[in-house]
N, CA and C of each residue as an Amber inpcrd file, in Angstrom:
protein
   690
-226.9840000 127.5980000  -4.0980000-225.7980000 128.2930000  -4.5930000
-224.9700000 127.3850000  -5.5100000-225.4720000 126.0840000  -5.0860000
-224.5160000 124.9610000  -6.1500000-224.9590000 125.1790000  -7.3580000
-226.3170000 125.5460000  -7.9150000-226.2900000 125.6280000  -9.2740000
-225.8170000 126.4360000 -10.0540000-225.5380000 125.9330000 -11.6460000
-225.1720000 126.7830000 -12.7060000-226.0880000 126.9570000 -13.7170000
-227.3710000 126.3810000 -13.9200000-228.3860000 127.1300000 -14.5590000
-229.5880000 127.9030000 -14.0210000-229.2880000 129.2210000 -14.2080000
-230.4390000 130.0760000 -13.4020000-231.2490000 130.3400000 -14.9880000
-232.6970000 129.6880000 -14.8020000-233.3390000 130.9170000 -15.7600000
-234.1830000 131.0970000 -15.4050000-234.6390000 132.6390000 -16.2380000
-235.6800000 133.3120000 -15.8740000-237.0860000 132.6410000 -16.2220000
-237.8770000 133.1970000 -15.4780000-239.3590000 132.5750000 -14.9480000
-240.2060000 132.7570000 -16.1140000-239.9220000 133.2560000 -17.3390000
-240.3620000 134.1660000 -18.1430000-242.2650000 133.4550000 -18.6750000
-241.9060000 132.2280000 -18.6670000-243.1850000 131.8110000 -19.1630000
-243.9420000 131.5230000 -17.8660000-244.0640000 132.4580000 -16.5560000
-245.1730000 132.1720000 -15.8830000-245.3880000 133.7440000 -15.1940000
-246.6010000 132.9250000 -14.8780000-246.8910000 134.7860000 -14.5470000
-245.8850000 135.4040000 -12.7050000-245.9970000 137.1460000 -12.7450000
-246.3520000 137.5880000 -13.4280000-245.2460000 138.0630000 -14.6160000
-244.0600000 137.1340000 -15.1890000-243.1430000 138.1560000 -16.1740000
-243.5090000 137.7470000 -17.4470000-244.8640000 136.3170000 -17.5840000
-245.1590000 136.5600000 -18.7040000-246.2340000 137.5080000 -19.1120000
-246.5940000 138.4020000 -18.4040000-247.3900000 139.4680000 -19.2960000
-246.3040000 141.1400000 -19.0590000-244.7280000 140.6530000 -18.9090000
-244.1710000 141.6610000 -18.6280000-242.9660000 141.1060000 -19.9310000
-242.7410000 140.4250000 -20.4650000-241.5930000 140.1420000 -21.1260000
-241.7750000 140.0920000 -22.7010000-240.5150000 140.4720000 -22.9740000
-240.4860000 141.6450000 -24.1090000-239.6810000 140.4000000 -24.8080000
-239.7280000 139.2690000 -25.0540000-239.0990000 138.2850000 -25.6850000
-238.1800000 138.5480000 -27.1870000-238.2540000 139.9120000 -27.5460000
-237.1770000 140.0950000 -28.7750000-235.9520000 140.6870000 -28.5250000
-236.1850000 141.5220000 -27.2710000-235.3690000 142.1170000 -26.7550000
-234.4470000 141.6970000 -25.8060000-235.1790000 140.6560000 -25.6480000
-234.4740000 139.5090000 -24.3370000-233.3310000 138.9230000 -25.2120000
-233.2300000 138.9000000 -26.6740000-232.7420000 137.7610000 -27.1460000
-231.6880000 138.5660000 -27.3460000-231.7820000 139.5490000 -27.5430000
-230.5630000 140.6560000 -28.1850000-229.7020000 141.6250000 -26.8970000
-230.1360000 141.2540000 -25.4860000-229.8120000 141.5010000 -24.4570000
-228.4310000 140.8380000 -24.4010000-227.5730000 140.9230000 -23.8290000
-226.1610000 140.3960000 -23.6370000-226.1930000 139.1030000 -22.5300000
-226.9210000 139.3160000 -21.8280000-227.3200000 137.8160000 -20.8430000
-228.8600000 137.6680000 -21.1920000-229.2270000 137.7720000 -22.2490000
-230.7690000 137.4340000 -22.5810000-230.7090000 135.8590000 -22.8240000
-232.0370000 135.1640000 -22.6060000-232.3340000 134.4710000 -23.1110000
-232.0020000 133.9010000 -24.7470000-231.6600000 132.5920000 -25.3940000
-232.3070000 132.2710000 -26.4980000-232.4430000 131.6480000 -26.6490000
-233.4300000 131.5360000 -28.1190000-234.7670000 130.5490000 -27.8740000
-234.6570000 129.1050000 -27.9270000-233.3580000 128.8770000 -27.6230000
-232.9470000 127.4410000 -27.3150000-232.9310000 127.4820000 -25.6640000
-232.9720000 128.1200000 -24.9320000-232.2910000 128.1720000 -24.1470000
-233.9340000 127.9980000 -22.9610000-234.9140000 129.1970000 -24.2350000
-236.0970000 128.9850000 -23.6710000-237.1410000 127.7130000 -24.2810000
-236.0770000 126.8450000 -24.6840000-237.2030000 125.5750000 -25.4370000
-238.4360000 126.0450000 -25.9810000-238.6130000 127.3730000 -26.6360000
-239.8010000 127.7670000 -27.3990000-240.0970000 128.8020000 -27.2810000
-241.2540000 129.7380000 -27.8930000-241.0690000 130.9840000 -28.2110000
-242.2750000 131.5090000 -27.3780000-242.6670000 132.3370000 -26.2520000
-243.4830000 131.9860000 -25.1660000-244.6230000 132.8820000 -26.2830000
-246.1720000 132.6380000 -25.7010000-246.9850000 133.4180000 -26.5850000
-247.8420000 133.3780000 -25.6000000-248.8760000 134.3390000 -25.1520000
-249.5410000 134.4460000 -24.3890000-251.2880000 133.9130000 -24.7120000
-251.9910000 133.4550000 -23.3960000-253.2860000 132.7240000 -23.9460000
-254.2320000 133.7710000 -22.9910000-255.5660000 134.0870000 -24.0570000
-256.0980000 134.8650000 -23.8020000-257.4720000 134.6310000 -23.6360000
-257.9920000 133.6510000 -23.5620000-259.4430000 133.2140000 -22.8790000
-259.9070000 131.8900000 -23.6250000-261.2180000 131.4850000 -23.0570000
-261.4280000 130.0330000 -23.6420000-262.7640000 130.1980000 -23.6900000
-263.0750000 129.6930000 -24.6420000-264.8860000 129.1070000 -24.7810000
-265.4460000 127.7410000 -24.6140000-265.9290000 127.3990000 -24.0110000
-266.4720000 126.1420000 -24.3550000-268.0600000 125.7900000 -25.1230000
-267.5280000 124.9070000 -26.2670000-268.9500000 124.8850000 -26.6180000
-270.0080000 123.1500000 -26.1730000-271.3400000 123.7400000 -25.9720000
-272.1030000 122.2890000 -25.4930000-272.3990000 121.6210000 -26.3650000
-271.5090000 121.0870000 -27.0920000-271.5840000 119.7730000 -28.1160000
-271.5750000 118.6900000 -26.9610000-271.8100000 117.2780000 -27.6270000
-271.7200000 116.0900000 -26.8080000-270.4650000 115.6050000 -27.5090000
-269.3600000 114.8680000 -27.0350000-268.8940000 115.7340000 -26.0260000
-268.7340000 116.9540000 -26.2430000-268.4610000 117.7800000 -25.0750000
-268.0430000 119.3650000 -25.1260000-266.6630000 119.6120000 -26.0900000
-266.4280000 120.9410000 -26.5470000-265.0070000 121.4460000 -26.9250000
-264.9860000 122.8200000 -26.6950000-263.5000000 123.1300000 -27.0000000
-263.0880000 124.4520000 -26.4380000-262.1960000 124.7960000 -27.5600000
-262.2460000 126.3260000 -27.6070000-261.3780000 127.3540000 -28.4350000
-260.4220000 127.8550000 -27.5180000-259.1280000 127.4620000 -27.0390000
-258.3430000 127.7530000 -26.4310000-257.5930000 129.2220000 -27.0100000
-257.8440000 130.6850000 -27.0960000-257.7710000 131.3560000 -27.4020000
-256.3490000 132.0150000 -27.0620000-255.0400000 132.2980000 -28.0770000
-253.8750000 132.9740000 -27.4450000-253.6930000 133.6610000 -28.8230000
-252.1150000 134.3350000 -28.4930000-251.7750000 135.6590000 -29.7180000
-251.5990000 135.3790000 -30.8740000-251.6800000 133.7100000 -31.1350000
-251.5320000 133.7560000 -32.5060000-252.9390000 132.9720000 -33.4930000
-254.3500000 133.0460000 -32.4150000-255.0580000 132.1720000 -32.5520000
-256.0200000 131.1160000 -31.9660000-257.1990000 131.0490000 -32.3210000
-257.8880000 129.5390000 -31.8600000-256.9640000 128.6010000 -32.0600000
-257.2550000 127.8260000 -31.0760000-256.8760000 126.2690000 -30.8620000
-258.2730000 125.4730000 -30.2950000-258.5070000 124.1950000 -31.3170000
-260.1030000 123.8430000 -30.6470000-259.3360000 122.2700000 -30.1900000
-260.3620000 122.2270000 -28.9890000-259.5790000 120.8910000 -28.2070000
-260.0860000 120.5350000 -27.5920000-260.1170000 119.0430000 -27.1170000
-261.1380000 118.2910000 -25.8850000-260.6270000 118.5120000 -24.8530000
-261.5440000 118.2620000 -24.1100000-261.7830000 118.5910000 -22.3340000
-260.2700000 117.7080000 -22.0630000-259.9180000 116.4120000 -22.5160000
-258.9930000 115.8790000 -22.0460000-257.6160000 116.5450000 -22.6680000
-257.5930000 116.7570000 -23.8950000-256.4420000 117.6980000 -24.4560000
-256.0210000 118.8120000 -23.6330000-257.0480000 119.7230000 -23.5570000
-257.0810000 120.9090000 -22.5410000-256.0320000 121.0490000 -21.5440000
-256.5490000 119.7270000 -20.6160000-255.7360000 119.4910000 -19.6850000
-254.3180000 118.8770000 -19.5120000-253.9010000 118.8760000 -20.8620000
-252.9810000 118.2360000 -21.1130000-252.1530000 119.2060000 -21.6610000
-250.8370000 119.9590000 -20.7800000-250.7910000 121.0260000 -21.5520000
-249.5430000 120.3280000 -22.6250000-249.0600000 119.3150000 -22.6940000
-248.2480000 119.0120000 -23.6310000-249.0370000 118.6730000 -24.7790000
-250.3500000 118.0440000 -24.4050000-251.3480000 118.7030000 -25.9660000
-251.4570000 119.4790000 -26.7460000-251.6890000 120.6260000 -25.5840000
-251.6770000 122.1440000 -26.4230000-250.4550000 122.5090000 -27.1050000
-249.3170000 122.2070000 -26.3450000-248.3310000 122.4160000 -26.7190000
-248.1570000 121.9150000 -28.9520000-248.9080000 120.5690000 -28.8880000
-248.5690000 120.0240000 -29.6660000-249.8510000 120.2090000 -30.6970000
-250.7030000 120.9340000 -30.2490000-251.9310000 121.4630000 -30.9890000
-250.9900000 122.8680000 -31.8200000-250.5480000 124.0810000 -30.9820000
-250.3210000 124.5410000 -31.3960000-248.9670000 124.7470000 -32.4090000
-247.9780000 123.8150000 -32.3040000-247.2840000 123.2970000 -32.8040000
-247.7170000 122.9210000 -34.6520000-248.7000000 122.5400000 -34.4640000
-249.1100000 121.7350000 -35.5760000-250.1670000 122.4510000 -36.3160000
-250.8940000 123.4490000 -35.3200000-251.3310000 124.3530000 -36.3040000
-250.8540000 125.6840000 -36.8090000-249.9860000 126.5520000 -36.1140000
-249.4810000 127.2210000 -35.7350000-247.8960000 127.8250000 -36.3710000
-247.2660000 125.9840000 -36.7150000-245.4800000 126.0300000 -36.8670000
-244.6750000 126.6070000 -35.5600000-245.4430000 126.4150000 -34.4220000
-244.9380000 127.6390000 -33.1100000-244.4060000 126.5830000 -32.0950000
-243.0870000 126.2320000 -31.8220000-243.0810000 125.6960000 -30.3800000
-243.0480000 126.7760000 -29.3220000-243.6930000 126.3780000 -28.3430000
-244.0430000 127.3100000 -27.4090000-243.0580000 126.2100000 -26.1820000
-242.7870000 126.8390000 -25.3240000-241.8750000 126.7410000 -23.6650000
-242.6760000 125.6350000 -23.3160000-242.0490000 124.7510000 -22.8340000
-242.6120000 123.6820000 -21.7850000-243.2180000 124.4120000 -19.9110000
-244.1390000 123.7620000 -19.7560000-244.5890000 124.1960000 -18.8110000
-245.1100000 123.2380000 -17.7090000-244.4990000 123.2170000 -16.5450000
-245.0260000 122.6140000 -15.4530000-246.5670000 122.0030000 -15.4500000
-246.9990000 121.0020000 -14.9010000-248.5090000 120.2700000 -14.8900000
-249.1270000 121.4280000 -13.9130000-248.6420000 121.6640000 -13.2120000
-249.5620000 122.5090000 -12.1320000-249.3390000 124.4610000 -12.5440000
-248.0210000 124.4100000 -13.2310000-248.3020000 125.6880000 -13.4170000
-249.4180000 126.1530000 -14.7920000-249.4170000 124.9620000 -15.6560000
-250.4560000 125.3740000 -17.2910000-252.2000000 124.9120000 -15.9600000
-251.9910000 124.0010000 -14.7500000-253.1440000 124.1750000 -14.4310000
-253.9240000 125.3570000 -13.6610000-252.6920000 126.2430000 -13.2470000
-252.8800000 127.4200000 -12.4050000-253.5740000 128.5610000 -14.2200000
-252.6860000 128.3870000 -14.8330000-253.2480000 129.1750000 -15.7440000
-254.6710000 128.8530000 -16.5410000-254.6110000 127.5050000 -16.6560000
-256.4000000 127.2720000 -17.0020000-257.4750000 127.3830000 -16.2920000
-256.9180000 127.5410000 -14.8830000-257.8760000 127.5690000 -13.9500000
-258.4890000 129.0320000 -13.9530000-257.3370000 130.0880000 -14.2100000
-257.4770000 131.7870000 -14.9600000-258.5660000 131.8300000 -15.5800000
-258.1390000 130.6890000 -16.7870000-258.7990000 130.5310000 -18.4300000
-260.4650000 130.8030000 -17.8120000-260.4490000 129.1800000 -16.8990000
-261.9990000 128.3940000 -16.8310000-263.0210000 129.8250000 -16.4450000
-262.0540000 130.6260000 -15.3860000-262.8380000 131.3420000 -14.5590000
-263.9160000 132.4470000 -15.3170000-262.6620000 132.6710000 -16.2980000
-263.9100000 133.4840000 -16.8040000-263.9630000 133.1520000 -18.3900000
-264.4150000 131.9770000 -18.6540000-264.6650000 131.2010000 -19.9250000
-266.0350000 131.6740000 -20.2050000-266.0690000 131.3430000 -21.7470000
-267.7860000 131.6530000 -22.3480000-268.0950000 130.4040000 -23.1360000
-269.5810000 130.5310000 -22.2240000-270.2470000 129.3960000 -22.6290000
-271.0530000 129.8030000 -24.1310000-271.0840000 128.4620000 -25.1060000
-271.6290000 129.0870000 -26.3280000-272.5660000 127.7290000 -26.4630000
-274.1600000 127.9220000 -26.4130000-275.1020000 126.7360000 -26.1730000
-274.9090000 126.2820000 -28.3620000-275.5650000 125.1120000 -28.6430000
-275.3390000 124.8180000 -29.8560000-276.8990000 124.9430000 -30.3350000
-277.3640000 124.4490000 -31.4740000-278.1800000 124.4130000 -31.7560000
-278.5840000 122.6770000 -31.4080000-280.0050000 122.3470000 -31.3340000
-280.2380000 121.2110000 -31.2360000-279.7150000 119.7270000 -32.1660000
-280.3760000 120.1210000 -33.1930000-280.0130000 119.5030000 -34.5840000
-278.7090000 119.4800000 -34.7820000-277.7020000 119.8030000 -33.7710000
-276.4520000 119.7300000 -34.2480000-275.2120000 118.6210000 -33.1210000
-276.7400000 118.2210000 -32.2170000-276.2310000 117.3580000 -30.8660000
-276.3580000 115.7310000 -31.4990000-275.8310000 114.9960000 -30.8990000
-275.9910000 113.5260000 -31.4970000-277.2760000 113.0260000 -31.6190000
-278.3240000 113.7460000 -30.5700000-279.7060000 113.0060000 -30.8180000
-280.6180000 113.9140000 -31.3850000-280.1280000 115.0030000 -31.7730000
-280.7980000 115.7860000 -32.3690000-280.3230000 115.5930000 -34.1350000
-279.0520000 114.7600000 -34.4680000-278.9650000 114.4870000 -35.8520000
-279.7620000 113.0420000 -35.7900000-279.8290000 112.2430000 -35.3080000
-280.2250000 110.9220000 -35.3820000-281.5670000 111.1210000 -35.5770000
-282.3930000 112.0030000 -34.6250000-283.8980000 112.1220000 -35.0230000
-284.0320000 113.3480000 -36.5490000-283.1410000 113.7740000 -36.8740000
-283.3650000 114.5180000 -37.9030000-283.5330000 113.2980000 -39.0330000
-282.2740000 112.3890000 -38.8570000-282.1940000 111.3230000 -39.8960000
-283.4090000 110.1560000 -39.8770000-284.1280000 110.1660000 -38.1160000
-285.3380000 109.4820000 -38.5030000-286.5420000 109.8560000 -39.0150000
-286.4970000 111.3530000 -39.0550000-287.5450000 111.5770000 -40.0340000
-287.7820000 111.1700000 -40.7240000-286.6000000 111.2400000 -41.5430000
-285.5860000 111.0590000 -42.8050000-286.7010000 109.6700000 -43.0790000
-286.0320000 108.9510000 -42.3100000-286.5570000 107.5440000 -42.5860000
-287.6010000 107.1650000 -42.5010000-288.1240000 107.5520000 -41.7650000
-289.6820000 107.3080000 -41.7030000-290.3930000 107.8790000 -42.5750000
-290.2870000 108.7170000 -43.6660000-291.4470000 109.2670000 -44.6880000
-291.0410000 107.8660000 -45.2900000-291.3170000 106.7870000 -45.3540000
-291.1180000 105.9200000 -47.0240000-292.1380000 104.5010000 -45.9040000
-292.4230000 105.4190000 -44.8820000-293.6810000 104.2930000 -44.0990000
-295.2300000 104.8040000 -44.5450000-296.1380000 103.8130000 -45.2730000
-297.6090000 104.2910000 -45.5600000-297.9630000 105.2700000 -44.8390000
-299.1080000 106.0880000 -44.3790000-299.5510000 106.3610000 -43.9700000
-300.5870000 105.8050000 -42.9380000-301.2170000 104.3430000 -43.9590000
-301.8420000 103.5760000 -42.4100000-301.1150000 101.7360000 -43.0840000
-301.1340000 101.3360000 -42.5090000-300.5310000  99.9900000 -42.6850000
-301.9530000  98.8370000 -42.0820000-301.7800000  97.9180000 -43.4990000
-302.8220000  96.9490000 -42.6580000-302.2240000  95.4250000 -42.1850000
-302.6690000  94.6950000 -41.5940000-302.0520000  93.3250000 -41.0430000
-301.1550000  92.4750000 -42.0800000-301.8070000  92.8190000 -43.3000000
-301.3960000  91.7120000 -44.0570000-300.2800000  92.0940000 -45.2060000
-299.9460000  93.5790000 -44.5400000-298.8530000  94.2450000 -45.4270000
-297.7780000  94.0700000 -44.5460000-297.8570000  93.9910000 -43.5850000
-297.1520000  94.4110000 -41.9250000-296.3060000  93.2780000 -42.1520000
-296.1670000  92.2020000 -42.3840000-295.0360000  91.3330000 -42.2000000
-293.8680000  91.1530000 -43.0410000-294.2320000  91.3680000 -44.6200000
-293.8070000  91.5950000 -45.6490000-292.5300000  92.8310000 -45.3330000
-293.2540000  93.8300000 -44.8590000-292.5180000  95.0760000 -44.8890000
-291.6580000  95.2030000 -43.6160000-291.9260000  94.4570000 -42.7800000
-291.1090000  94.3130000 -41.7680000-290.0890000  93.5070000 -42.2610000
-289.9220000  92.5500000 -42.6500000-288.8580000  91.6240000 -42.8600000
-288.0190000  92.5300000 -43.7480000-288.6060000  93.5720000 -44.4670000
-287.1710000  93.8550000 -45.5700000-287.0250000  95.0670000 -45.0170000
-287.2200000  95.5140000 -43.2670000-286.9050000  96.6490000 -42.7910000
-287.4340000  97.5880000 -43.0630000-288.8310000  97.9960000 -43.5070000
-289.3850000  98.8370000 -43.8280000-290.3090000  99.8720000 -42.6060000
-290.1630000 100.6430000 -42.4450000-291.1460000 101.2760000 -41.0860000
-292.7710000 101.1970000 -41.4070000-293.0520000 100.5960000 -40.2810000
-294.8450000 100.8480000 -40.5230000-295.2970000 101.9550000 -39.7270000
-296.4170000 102.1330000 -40.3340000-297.4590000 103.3840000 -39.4850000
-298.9330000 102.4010000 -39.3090000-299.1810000 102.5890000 -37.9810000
-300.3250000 102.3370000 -37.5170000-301.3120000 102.8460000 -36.1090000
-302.0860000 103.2010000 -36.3770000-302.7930000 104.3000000 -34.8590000
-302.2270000 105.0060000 -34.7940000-301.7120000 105.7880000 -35.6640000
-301.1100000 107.1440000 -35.4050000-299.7780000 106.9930000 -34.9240000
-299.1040000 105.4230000 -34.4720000-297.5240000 105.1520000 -34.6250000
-296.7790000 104.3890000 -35.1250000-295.5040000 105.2630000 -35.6800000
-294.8660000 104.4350000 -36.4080000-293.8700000 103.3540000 -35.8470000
-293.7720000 102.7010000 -36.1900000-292.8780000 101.0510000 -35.9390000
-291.6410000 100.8600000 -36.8330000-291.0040000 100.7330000 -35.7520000
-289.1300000 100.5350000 -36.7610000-288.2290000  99.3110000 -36.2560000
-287.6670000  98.9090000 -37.2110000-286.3620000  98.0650000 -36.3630000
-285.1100000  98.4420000 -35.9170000-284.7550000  98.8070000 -34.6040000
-283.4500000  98.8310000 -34.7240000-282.1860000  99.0710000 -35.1250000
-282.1570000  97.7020000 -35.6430000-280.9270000  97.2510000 -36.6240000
-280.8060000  97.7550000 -37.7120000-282.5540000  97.4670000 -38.3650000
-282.6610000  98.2520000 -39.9180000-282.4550000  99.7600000 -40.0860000
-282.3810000 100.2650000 -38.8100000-282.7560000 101.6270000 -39.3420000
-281.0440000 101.9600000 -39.0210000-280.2900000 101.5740000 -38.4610000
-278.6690000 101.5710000 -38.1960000-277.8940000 101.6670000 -39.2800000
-278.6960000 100.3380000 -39.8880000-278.0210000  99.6600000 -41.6860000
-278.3990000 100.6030000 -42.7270000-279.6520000 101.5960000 -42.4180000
-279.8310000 102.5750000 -43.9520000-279.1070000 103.6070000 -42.9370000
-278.4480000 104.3110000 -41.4210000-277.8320000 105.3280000 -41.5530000
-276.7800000 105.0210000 -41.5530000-275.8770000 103.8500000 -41.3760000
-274.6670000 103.6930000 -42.2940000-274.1860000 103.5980000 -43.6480000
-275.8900000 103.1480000 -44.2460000-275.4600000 103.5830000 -45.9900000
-275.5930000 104.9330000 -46.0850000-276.6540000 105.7040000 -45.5090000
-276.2880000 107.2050000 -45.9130000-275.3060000 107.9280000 -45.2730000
-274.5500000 107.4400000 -44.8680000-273.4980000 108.0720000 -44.0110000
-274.3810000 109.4610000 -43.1700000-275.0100000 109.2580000 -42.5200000
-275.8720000 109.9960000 -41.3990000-275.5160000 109.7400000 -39.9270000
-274.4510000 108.8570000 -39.6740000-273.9230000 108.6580000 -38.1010000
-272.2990000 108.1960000 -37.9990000-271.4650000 109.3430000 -39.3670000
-270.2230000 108.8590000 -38.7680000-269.8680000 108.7040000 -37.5000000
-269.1370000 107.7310000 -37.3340000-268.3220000 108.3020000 -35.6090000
-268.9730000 107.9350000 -34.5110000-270.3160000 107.1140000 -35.0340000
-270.7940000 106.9940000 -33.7880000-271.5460000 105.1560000 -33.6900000
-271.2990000 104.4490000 -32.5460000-271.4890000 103.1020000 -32.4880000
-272.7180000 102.7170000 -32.6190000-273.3930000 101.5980000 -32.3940000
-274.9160000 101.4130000 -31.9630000-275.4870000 101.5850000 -30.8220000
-274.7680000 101.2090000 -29.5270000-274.8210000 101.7170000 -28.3530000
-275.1150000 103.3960000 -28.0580000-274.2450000 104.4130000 -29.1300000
-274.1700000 105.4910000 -28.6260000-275.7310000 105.9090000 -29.7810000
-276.0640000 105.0100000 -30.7360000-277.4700000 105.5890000 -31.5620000
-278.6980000 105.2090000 -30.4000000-278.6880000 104.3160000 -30.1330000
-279.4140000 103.6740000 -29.6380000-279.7470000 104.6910000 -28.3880000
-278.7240000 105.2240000 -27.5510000-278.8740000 106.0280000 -26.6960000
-279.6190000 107.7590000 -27.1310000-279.5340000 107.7400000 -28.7310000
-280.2140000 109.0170000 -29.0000000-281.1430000 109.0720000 -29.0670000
-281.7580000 107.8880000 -29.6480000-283.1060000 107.7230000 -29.7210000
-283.7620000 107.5680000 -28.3420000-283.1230000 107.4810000 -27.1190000
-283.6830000 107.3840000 -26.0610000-283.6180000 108.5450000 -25.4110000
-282.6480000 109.4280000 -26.1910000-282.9460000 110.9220000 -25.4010000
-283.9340000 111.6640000 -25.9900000-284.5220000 111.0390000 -26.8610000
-285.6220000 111.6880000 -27.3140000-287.1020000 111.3630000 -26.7190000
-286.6900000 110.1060000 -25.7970000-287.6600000 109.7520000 -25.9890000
-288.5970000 108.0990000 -26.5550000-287.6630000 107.5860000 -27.2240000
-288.4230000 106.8980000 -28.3120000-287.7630000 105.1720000 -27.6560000
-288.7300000 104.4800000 -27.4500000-288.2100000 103.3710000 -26.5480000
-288.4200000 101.9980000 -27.4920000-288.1880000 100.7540000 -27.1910000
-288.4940000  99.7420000 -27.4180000-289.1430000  99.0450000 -26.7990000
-290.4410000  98.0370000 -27.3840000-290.7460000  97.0740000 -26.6870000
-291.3890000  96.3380000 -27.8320000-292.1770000  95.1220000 -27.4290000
-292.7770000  93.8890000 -27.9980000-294.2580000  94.6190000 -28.3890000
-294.2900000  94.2720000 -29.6430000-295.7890000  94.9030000 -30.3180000
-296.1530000  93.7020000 -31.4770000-297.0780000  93.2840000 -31.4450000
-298.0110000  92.8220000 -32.5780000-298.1780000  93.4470000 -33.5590000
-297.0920000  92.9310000 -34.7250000-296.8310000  93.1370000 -35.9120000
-296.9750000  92.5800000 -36.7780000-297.6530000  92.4860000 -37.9990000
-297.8000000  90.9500000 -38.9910000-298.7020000  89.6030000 -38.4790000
-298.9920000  89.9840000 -37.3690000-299.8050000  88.6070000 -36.8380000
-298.2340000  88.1370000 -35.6950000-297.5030000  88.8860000 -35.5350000
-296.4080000  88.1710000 -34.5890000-296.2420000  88.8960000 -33.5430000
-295.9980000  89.0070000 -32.4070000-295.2260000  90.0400000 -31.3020000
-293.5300000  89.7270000 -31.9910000-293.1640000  91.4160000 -31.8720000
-291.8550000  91.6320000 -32.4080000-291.3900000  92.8380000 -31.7760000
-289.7950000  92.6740000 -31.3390000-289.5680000  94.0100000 -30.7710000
-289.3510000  95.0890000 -31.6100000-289.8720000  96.3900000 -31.0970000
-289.7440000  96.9790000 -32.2070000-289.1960000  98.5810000 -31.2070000
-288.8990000  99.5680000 -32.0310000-289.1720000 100.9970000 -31.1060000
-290.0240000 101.5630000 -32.3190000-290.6200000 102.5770000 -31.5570000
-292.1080000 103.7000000 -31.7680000-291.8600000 104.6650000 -31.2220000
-292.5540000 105.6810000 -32.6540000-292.8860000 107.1930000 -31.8190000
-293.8090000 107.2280000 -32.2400000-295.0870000 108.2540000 -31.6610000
-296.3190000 109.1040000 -32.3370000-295.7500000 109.5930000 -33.7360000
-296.6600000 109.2060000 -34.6270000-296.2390000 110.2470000 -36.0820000
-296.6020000 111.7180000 -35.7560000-297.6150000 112.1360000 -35.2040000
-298.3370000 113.2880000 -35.1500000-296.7740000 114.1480000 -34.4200000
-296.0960000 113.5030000 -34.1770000-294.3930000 114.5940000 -33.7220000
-293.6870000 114.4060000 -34.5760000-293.9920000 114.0700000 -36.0510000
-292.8150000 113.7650000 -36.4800000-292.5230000 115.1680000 -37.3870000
-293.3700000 116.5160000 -36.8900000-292.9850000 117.6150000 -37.6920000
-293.3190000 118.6700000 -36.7770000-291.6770000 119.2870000 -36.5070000
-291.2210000 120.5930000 -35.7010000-291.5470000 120.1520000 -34.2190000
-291.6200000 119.0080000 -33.4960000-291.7930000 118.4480000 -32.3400000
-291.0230000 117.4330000 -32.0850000-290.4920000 117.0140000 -31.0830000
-289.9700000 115.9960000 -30.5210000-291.0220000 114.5400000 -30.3450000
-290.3030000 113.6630000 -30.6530000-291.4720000 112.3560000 -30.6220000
-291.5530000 111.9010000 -29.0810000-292.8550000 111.6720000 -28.9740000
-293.0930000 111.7000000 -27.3710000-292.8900000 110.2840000 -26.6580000
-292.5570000 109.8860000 -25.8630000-292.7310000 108.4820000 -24.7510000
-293.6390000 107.7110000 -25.3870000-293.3670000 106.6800000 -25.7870000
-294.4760000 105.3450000 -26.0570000-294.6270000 104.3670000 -24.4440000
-293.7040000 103.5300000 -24.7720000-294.0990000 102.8960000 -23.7880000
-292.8220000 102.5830000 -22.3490000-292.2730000 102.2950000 -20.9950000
-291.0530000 102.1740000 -20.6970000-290.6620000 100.8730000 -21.1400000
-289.5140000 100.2810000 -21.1040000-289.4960000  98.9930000 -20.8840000
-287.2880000  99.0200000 -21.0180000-286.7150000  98.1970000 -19.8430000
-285.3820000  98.1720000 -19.2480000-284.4220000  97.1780000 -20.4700000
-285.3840000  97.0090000 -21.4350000-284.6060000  96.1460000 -22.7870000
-284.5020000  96.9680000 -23.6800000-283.5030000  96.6760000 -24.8540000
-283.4030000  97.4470000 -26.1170000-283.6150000  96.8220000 -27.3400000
């Protein structure tokens, strides 16, 4: 009874799918929109799509909003997503009450699968194709060292041989892996499949990674050999 600011609940359910927010303002004890720190707008479902990482179309009345799993949960994110795309401040909202409402969202969210070629190891092996056509077709011993040293891919028994490093250094000149470290390339090529180890190259053992060529068209390159080094 001691207090002197009563306001209405308006941005939680259920009076936000009951409130008439223009009419409120022009009401004689209505709300205004100072009063409601923002202009409430209602959110109307979410998608998530299976990119690595995942994202979401946070769907309300004036629009997509696309945002990470950690944004999401952050409703002063959204707040500031939509803000910025939008021109809209929207009402501040409690941590547990924007989580009661995403939890709405999650329940009945749509999943939207991606295409392969559009996942991190599905661009990296697109780009090793890439790279690998400018390897002979068969490679002999005494070409093999030459062409290794200036990073060149060999083909031999039907597999091709790469470096690493070299092949990092031509997809940072073609800009083929913004955004992404060596650690996280290195890991694509292993979701494919495609491993490293010590092979006799040039007359030397050298580490190298390999795939079968015979996958290197409309197939995934298959398991060479295991080994717990990179």
């Amino acid at each position: 009874m001691g207090r002197k600011d009563y306001t209405y609940r308006c941005t939680e359910a259920p009076l936000i799918d009951l409130c008439d927010k223009n009419s409120c303002r022009l009401a004689k004890h209505g709300l205004t929109a100072e009063e409601q720190q923002g202009d409430p707008i209602k959110f109307l479902g979410l998608t998530k799509y299976l990119t690595e990482p995942p994202v979401f179309d946070l769907r309300t009345e004036l629009g997509d909003v696309r945002l990470g799993t950690k944004s999401l949960l952050s409703y002063a994110a959204v707040r500031e997503a939509i803000a910025e795309k939008y021109l809209r401040l929207i009402p501040r909202l409690k941590t547990e009450t924007w989580h009661a409402i995403l939890s709405d969202l999650m329940s009945q969210c749509t999943i939207c699968p991606v295409p392969e070629d559009s996942t991190p190891s599905g661009l990296i092996w697109n780009a090793l194709v890439e790279y690998s056509q400018i390897a002979s077709e068969e490679d002999t011993t005494d070409v093999e060292d030459s062409k290794w040293q200036g990073g060149i891919p060999i083909r031999r028994d039907g597999v091709i041989y790469f470096r690493g490093n070299k092949f990092i250094e031509w997809l940072r000149r073609s800009k083929r892996a913004e955004g992404m470290n060596q650690g996280q390339i290195y890991m694509a090529l292993k979701d494919k499949g495609i491993e490293s180890d010590r092979k006799s190259i040039g007359g030397r053992s050298r580490r190298s990674w390999a795939f079968k060529a015979s996958k290197i068209k409309n197939t995934l390159p298959e398991y060479i050999e295991e080994t717990d080094e990179f």
